[in-house]
C-alpha positions as CSV (number, residue, x, y, z in Angstrom):
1,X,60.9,47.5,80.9
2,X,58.1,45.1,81.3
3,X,59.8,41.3,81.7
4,X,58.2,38.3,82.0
5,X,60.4,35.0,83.2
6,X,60.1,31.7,81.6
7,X,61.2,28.5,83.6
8,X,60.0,24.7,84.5
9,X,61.1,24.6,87.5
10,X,59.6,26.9,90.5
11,X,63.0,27.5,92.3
12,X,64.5,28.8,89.1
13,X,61.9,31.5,88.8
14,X,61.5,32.3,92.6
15,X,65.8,32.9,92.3
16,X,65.7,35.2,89.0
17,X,63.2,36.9,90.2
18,X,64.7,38.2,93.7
19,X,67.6,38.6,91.7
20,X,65.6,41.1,89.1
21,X,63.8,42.6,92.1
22,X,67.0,43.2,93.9
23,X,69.4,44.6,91.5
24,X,67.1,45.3,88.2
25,X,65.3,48.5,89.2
26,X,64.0,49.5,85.5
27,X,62.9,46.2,85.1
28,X,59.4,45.1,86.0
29,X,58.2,41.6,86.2
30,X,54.9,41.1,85.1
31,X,54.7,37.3,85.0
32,X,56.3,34.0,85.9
33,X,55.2,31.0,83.5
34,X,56.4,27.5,83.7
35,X,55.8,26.0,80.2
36,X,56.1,27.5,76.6
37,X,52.6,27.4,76.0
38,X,51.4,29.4,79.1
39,X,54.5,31.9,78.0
40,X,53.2,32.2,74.7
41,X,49.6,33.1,76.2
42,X,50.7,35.5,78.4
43,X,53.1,37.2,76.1
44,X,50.1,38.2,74.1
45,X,48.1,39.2,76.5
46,X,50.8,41.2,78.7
47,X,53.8,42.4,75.6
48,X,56.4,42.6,77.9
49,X,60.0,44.0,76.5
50,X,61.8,41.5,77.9
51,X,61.5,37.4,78.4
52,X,63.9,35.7,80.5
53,X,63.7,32.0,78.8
54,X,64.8,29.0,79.9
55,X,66.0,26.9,77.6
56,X,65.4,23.3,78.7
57,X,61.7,22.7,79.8
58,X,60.6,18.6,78.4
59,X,58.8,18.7,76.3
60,X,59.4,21.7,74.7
61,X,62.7,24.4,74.5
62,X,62.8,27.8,74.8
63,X,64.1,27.1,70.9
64,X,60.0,26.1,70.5
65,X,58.3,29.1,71.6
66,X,60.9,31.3,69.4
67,X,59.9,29.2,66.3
68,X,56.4,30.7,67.2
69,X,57.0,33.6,66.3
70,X,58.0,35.0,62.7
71,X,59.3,38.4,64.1
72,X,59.9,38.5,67.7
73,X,58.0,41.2,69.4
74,X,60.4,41.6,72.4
75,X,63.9,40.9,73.3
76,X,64.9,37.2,74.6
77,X,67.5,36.5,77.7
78,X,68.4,32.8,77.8
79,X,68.7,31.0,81.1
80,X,70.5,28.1,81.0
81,X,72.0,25.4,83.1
82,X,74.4,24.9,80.1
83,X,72.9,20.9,80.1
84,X,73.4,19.1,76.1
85,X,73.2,22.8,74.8
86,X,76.1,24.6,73.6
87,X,76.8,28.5,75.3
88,X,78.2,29.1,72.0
89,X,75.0,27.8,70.2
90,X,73.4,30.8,72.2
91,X,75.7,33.4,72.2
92,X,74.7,35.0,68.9
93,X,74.1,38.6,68.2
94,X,71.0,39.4,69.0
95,X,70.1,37.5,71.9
96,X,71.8,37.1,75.4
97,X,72.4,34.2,77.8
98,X,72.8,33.9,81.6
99,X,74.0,30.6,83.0
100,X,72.7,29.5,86.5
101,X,73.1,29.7,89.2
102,X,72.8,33.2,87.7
103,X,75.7,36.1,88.1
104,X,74.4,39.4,89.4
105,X,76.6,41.1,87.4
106,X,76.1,39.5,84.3
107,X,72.5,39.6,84.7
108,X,72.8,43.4,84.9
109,X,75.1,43.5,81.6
110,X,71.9,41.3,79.8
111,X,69.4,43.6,81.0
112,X,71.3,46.9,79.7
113,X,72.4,45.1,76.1
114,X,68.3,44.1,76.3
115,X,67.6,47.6,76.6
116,X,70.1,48.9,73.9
117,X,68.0,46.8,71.4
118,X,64.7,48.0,73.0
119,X,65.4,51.3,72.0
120,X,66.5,50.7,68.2
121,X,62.9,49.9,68.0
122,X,63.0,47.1,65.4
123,X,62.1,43.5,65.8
124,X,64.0,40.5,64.4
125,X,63.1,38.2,62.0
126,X,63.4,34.4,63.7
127,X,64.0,33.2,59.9
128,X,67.2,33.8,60.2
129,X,68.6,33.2,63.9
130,X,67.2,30.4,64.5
131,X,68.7,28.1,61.7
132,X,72.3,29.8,62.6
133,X,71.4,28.8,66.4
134,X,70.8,25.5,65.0
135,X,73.6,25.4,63.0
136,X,75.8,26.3,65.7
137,X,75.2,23.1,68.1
138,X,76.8,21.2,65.6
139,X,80.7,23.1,67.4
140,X,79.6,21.5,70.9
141,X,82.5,19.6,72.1
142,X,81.2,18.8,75.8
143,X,77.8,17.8,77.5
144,X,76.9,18.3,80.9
145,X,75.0,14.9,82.4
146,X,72.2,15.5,84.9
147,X,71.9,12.6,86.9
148,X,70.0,11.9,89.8
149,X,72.6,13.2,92.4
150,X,75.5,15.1,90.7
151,X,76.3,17.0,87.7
152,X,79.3,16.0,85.3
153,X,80.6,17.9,82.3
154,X,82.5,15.2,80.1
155,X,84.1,15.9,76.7
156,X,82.2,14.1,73.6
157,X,85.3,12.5,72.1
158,X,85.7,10.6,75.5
159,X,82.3,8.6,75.2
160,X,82.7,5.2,74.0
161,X,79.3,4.2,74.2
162,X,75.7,5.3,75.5
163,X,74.0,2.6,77.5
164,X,69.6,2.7,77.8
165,X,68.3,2.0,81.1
166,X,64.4,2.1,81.1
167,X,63.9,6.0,80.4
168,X,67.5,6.7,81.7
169,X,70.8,6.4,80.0
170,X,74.4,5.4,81.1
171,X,77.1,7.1,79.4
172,X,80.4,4.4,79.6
173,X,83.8,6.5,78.8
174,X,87.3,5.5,77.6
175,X,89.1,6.2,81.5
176,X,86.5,3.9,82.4
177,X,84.1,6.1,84.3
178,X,80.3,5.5,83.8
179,X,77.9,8.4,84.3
180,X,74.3,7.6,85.0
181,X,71.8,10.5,83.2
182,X,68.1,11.3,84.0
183,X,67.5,11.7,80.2
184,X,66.6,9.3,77.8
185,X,69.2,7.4,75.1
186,X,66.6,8.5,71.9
187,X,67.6,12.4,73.3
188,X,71.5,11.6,73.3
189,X,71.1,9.6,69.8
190,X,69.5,12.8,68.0
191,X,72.3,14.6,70.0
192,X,75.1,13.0,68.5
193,X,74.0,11.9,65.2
194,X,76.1,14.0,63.3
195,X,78.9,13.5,65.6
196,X,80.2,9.9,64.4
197,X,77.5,8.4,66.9
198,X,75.3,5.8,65.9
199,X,72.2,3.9,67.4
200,X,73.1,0.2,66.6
201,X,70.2,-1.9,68.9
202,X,67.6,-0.3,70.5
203,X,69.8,-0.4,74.1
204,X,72.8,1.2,72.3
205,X,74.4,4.6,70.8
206,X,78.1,3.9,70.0
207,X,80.9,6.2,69.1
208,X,82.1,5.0,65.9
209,X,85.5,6.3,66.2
210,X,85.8,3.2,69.6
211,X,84.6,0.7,66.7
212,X,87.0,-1.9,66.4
213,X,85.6,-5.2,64.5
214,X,82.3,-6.4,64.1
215,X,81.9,-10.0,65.4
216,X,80.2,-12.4,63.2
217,X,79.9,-15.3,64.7
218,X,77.7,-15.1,67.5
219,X,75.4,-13.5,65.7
220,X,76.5,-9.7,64.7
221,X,78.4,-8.1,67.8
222,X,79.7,-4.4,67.9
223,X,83.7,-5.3,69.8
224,X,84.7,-1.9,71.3
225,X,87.5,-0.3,71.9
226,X,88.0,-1.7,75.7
227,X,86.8,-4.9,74.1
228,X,83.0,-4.8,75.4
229,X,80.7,-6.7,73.0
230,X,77.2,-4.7,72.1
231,X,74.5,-6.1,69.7
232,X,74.1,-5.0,66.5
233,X,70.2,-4.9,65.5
234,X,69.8,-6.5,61.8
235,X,67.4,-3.8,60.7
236,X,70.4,-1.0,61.4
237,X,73.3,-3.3,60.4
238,X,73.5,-1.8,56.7
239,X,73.7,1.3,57.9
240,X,75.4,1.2,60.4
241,X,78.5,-0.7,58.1
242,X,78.0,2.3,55.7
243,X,78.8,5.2,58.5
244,X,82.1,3.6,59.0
């Protein structure tokens, strides 16, 4: 089986592919790309069986190049570093995910399901898979935050607000914890949008639930929870009021 490995990052192609090497004898790779668009090249030009996809790589997903396609003409292993996505937005019938650092044996266990679809010789329509993958982010209860020095997995209900520093974000949490993230606060507001979050000024995404007045006199001030003060932006203040 032909495979070709998809991944931003050089370290998390050099890794897979020693692990493929190593333990993956029916598996040859036949290219390492680092962006969707050079995958999508070179998946035309080379048809490999399998692609190894990472899923995160700004400014596109793995998500994107599978939207290229209207059937897919191979089979797809998701590598993922968990991040803002879901395992269970990823763990659907016909495709497969590894989480890194990656698992020897369940990187054999992908590569043999991979193969038992391989030989049922059909390809999948993306029409449908996709919008269920979609669909399915909407059950994430947790995010993992990359920040500049460590790695924190924090539960969704426990954010009280989402802070915007330059092209960073600061996630502030009811125990009182803040968490500094290397992504920006328009990624988090699209996020968790449909999760009772709200963008209320252009520093701020608040978890409506930690809502406790709004301040009127002042001008309009968001008063959370632990009774921090945030500004309320006059062009969102209608509907913002209405989401409550």
């Amino acid at each position: 089986m032909k495979a070709l490995l998809v991944d931003d990052e050089v370290r998390g192609l050099e890794s897979l592919s020693v692990l493929i090497s190593n333990y993956c004898p029916d598996v040859e790779i036949v290219k390492l790309c680092r962006s969707v668009t050079d995958a999508y090249t070179q998946i035309a030009l080379l048809k490999p069986d399998i692609v190894f996809l990472d899923v995160d790589m700004p400014p596109l997903t793995g998500f994107d190049l599978l939207r290229m396609y209207e059937e897919l003409p191979f089979e797809v292993i998701f590598v993922t570093a968990f991040d803002h996505y879901s395992i269970d937005a990823i763990k659907f019938s016909a495709l497969y995910y590894l989480l890194k650092p990656v698992n020897i044996g369940e990187l054999r266990d992908a590569v043999k399901k991979a193969a038992l679809y391989l030989n049922r010789g059909r390809y999948r329509s993306t029409a449908h898979f996709i919008p269920a993958l979609l669909h399915n982010t909407n059950d994430i209860k947790r995010l993992v935050i990359n920040g500049s020095s460590s790695t924190d997995l924090i539960e969704i209900a426990q954010i009280l607000y989402i802070e915007a520093n330059n092209t960073y974000s600061t996630f502030h949490l009811q125990n009182g914890r803040k968490i500094a993230s290397t992504r920006g606060i328009k990624e988090y507001e699209e996020m968790l949008e449909h999760k009772g979050f709200f963008r209320i000024h252009k520093s701020y995404v608040v978890n409506t639930r930690y809502v406790v007045a709004i301040d009127k006199k002042n001008g309009d001030m968001v008063v959370m929870e632990n009774k921090v003060r945030l500004p309320l932006a006059l062009r969102r203040k209608e509907a913002f009021l209405s989401s409550l």
